[in-house]
C-alpha positions in Angstrom: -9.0 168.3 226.6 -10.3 165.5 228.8 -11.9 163.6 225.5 -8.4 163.7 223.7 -6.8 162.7 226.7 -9.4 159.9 227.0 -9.7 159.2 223.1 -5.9 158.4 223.2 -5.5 157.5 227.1 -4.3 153.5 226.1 -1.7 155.2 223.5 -0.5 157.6 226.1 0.0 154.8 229.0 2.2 152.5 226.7 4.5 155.7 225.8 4.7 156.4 229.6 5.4 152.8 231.0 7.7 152.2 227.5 9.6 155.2 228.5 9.6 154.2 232.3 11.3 151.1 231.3 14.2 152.4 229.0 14.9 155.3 231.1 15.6 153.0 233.7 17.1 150.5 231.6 19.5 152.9 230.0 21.0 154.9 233.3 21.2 151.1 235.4 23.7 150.0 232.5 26.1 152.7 232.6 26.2 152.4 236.6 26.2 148.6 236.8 29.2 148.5 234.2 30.6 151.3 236.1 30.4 149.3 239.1 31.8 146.5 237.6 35.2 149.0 236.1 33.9 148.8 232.8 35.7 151.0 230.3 33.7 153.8 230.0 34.6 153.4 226.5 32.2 150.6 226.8 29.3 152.6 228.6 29.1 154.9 225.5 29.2 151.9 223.2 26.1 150.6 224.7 24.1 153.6 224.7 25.9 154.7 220.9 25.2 151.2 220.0 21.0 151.2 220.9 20.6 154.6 219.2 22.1 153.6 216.5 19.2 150.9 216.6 16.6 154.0 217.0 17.9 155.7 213.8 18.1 153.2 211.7 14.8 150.9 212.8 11.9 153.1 211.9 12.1 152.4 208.2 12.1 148.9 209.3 9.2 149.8 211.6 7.3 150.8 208.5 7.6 147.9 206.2 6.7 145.5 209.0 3.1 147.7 209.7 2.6 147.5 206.6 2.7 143.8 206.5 1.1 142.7 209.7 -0.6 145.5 211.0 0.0 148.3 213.9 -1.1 145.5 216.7 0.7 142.4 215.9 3.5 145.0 215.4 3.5 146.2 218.8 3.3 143.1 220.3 6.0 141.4 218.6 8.3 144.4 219.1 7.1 144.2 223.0 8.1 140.9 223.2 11.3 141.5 221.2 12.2 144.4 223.8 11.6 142.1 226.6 13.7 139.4 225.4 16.7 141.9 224.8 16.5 142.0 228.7 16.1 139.3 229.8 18.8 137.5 228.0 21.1 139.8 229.8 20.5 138.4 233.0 21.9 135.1 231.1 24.7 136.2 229.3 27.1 138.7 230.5 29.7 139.2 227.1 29.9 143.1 226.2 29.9 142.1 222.6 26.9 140.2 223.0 25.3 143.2 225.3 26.4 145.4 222.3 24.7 143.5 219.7 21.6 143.0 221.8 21.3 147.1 222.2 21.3 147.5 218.7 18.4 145.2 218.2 16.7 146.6 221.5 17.1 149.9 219.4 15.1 149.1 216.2 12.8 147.1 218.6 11.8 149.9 220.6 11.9 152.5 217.4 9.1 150.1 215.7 6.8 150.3 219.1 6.6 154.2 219.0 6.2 153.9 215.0 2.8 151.8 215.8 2.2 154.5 218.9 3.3 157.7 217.2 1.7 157.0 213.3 -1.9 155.6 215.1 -2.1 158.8 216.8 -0.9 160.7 213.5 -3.8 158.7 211.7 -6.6 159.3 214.1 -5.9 162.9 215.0 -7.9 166.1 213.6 -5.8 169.7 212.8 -7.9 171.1 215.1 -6.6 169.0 218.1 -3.2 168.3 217.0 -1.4 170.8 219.3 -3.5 169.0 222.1 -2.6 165.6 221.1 1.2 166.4 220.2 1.6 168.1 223.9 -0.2 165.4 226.0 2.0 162.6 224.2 5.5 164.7 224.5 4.6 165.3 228.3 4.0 161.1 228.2 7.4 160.5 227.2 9.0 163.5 229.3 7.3 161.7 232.1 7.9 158.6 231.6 11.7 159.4 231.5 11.7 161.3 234.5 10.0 158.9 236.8 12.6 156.1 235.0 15.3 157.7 236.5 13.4 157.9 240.0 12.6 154.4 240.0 16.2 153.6 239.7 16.2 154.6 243.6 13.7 151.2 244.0 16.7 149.0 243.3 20.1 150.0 245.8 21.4 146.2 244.8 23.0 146.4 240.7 22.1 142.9 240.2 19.3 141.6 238.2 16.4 142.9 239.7 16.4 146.1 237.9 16.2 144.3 234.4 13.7 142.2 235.2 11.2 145.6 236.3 11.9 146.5 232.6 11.2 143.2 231.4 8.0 143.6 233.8 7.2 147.5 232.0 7.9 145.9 228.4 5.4 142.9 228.8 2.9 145.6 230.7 2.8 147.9 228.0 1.6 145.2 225.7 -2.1 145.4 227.6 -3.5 149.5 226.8 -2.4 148.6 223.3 -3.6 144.9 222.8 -7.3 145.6 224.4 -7.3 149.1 223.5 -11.3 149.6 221.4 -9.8 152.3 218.6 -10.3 151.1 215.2 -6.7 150.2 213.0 -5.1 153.4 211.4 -3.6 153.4 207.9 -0.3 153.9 207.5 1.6 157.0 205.8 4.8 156.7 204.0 7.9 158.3 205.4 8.8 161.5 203.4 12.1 160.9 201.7 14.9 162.4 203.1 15.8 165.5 200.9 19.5 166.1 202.2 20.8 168.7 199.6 17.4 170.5 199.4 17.6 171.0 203.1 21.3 172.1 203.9 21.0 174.4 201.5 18.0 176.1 203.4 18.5 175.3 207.2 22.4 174.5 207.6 22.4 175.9 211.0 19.9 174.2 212.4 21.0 170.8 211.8 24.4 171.9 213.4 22.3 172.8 216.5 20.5 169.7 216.0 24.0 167.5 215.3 25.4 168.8 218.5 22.3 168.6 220.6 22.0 165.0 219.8 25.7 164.6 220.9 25.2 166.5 224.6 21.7 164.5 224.9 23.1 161.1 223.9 26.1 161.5 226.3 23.7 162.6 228.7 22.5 159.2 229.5 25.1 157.2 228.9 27.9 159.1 230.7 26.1 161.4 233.1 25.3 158.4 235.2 28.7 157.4 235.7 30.0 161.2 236.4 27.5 160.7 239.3 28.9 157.6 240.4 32.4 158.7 240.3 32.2 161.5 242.6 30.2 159.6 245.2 26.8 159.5 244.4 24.8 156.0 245.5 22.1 154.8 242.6 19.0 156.9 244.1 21.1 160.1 244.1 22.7 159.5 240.3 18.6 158.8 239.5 17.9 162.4 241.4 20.4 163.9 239.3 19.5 162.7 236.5 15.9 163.8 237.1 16.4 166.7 238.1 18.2 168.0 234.6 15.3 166.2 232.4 12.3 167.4 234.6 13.9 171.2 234.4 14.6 170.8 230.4 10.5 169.8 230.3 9.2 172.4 232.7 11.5 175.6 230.9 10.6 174.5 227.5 7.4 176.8 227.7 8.6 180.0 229.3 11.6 180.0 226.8 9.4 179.3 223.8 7.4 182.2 224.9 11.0 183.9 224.5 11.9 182.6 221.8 8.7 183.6 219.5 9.4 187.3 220.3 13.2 187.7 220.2 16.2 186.3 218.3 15.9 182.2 217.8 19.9 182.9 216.9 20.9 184.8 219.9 18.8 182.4 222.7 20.4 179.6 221.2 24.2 181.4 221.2 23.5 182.2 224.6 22.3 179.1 226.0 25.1 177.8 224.2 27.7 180.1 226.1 26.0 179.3 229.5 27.0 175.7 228.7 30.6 176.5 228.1 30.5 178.5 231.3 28.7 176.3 233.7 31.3 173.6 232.9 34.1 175.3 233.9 33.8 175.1 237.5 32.9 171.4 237.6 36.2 170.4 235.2 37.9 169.0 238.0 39.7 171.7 240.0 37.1 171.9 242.2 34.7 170.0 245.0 30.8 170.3 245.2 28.5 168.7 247.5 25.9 166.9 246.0 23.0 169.8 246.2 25.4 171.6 244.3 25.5 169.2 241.6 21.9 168.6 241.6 21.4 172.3 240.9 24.2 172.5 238.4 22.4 169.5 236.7 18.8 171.7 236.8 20.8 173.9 234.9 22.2 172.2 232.2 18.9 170.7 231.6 17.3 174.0 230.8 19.4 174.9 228.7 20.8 171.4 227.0 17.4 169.9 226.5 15.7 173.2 224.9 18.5 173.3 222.4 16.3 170.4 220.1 13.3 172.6 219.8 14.7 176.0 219.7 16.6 174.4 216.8 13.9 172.6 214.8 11.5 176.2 215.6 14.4 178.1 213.9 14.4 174.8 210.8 10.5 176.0 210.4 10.9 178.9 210.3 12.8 179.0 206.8 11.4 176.1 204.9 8.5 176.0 203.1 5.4 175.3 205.0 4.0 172.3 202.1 8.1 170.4 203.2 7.9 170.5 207.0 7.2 166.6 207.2 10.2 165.7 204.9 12.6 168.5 207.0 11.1 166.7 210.6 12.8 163.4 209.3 16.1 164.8 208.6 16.7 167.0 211.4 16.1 163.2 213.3 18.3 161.5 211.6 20.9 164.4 212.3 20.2 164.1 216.0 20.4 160.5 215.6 23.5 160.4 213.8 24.8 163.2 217.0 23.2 161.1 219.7 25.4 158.3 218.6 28.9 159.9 218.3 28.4 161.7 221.4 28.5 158.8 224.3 31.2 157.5 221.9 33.6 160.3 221.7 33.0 161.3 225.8 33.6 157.4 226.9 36.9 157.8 225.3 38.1 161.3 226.9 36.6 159.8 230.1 38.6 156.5 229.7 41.6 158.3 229.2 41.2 161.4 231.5 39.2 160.6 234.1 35.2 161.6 234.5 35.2 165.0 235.3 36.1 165.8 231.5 32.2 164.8 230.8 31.7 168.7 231.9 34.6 169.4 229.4 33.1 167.2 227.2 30.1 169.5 227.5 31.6 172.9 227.3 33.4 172.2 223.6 30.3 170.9 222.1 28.6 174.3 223.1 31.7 176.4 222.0 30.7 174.7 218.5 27.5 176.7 218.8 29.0 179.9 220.3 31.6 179.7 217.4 29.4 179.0 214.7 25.8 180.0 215.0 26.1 183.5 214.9 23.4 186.1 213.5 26.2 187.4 211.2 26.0 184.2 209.0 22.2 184.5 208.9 20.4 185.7 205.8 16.9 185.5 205.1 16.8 184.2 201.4 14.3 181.4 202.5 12.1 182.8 205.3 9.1 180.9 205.5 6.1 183.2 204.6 4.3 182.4 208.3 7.6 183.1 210.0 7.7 182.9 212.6 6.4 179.9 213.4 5.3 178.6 216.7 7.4 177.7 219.3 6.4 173.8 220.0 8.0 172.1 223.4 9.4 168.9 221.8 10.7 165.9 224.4 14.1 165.5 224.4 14.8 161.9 223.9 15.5 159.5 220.9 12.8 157.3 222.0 10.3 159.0 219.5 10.6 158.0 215.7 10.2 160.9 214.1 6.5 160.2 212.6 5.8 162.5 216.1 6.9 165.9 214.5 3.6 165.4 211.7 1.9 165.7 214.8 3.6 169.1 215.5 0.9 172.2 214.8 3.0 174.0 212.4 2.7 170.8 210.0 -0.5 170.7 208.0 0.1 167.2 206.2 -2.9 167.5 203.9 -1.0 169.8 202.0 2.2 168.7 202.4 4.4 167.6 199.3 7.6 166.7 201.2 7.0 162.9 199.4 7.3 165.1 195.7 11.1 165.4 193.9 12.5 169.0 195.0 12.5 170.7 191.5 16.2 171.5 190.5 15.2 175.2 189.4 14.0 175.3 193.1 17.6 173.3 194.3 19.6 175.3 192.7 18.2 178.5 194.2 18.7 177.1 197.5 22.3 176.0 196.8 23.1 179.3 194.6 21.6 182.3 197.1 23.1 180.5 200.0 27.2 180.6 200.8 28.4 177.8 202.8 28.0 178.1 206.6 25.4 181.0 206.1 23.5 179.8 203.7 19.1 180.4 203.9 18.4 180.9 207.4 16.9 184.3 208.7 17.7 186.0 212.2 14.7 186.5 214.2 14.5 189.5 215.6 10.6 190.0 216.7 8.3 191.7 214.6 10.8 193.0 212.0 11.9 189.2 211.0 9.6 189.4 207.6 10.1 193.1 207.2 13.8 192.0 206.9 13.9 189.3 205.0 17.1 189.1 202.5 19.0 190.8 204.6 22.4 189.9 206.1 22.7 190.2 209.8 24.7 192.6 211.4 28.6 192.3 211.1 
């Protein structure tokens, strides 16, 4: 353990002070144009607006590795990210800020493209549960102790942006002096949509709405904070509270999850969600322990949704696809994470910010409604289901050349870059109804024994 922690020690500092810096960066926005009666309208733009630059960067990412190399990437990109702040302190147009989070976005994808695929490239099978763990606990971190840091900086005025100005530049000296040789690159794995959704439709609706309560997480949650009282260190507390909670649960609950029903912990946590809203839509007053404990709460169950969901992906597609199926189910929660901030900036805007909570409890009355083990069938149960449960960090930051470092992938035999084969297509599509199509309800050591079967009615 201590030689992969010091093998990739220079990687693991730049993910940790990169994720300082945005975590920061991302909850200072939403209170200083909070501050400043900014539509929250405007606040979900922003954060809608930079994911949008996460999704849609790391091809970009590629190609430019490609080119110049994982180094020169990184510290163009650094320098890029840095500039993106800094020109804020200059220029104070919301279109401009708009424009400038997008690019921040596909500058800050590329980084963890050059971080995520050199780890990838230099890491054995043997130690890639070891290396995947150390680097998710990085980036929890680093998030965590972002929103902490917030509590450095009472004053909304410049100071924070030029900190993350400060982490962006910083993170450019592990990587630039860093002694491990240059790794090749791999190819993404082409994005095999219909192959996919015809095996794991479920899971990328728990994906598509746990990138929606994640991404309006922190963009919105900051100013719900603010709003009912909070000052900056307090919002950062709250904030922390919910992410550290989501990190430290992820392991007793996938201990859960890989002897019981993936379908019913997911349902459930889902229908806590509706039901720990309620209370806090409005009608009533907490003190601010309260809230911090209601936040503790949502985080264990809100930021455990994206793993319990990808676990339950794995566990019925084909081992030899994994890599292909961890790019789309991040491009769903991509595509989630940027609607989400959207849609609850506009019900805030018009009905005040205690309808984040509400905000919160219809997304999860999605899941209750639709994931249920009566739409499950195990057509396409993966012959070493199931799979392990794998803690996964909860933020966009990652590209998603991370989940090849996940050990339930083996890329050397992987053949997610290979044309589905329409006999194999049409299966999919043909044993699977809409809405209930391929996935299998786990239900401990019977889930092989039952495979084919329709769940209970």
């Amino acid at each position: 353990m201590a030689k992969t922690i010091g093998a990739f020690f220079s990687l693991y500092l730049a993910t940790l002070i990169l994720l300082l810096s945005s975590g920061l960066f991302n909850t200072y926005l939403g209170l200083r144009l909070t501050a400043q009666s900014v539509s929250e309208v405007w606040v979900g733009a922003m954060i809608a607006s930079y994911y949008l630059g996460l999704v849609l960067g790391a091809r970009f990412g590629y190609r430019l590795i490609i080119q110049v190399g994982h180094i020169r990437t990184y510290a163009a990109c650094a320098a890029l990210t840095t500039i993106t702040v800094l020109v804020m302190i200059l220029i104070h147009d919301l279109w401009f800020w708009l424009a400038v989070r997008f690019v921040a976005g596909v500058a800050m994808v590329c980084l963890f493209v050059a971080i995520e695929s050199w780890l990838n490239e230099q890491t054995e099978n043997s130690a890639r549960g070891t290396v995947f763990a150390f680097y998710m606990v990085a980036t929890c971190m680093g998030t965590v102790l972002g929103q902490l840091a917030l509590g450095l900086f009472p004053d909304l005025n410049y100071q924070p942006l030029v900190f993350v100005a400060i982490c962006s530049v910083l993170s450019l000296i592990p990587i630039t002096l860093t002694r491990r040789l240059h790794p090749a690159l791999q190819v993404p794995a082409p994005l095999a949509l219909r192959y996919y959704l015809a095996r794991v439709p479920m899971s990328m609706t728990v994906l598509f709405v746990a990138g929606m309560l994640n991404g309006a997480f922190y963009g919105l949650a900051p100013v719900y904070g603010l709003q009912h009282g909070m000052d900056n260190h307090q919002v950062g507390v709250f904030l922390a509270a919910s992410l550290a909670a989501g990190l430290i649960f992820q392991w007793p609950l996938g201990w859960l999850a890989d002897r019981t029903s993936r379908v019913k912990l997911i349902r459930f946590g889902a229908l806590i969600l509706v039901v720990l809203g309620v209370p806090l839509w409005g009608w009533l007053q907490f003190s601010y322990p309260a809230l911090v404990a209601f936040s503790v709460i949502l985080g264990i169950v809100q930021f455990t949704l994206y793993p319990m969901g990808t676990s339950f992906a794995n566990d019925n597609v084909d081992p030899e696809r994994r890599v292909g199926l961890s790019a789309l189910l991040y491009m769903v929660y991509g595509v989630g994470a940027c609607l989400g901030p959207l849609l609850a900036g506009l019900l805030m805007r018009t009905w005040g910010s205690d309808v984040y909570f509400v905000f919160v409890s219809a997304c999860s009355a999605v899941l209750v409604l639709f994931i249920r083990e009566q739409r499950v069938k195990g057509t396409h149960v993966s012959p070493d289901a199931p799979t392990q449960f794998v803690p996964m960090a909860d933020t966009l930051q990652n590209a998603h050349v991370m989940a090849v470092l996940d050990p339930r992938v083996d890329i050397q035999h992987d053949i997610s870059h290979d044309p589905v084969i329409d006999a194999t297509l049409q299966a999919a599509m043909g044993d699977a109804p809409a809405g209930s199509a391929g996935e299998e309800q786990h239900d401990g050591g019977q889930r092989q024994a039952d495979a084919g079967q329709v769940g209970p009615a």
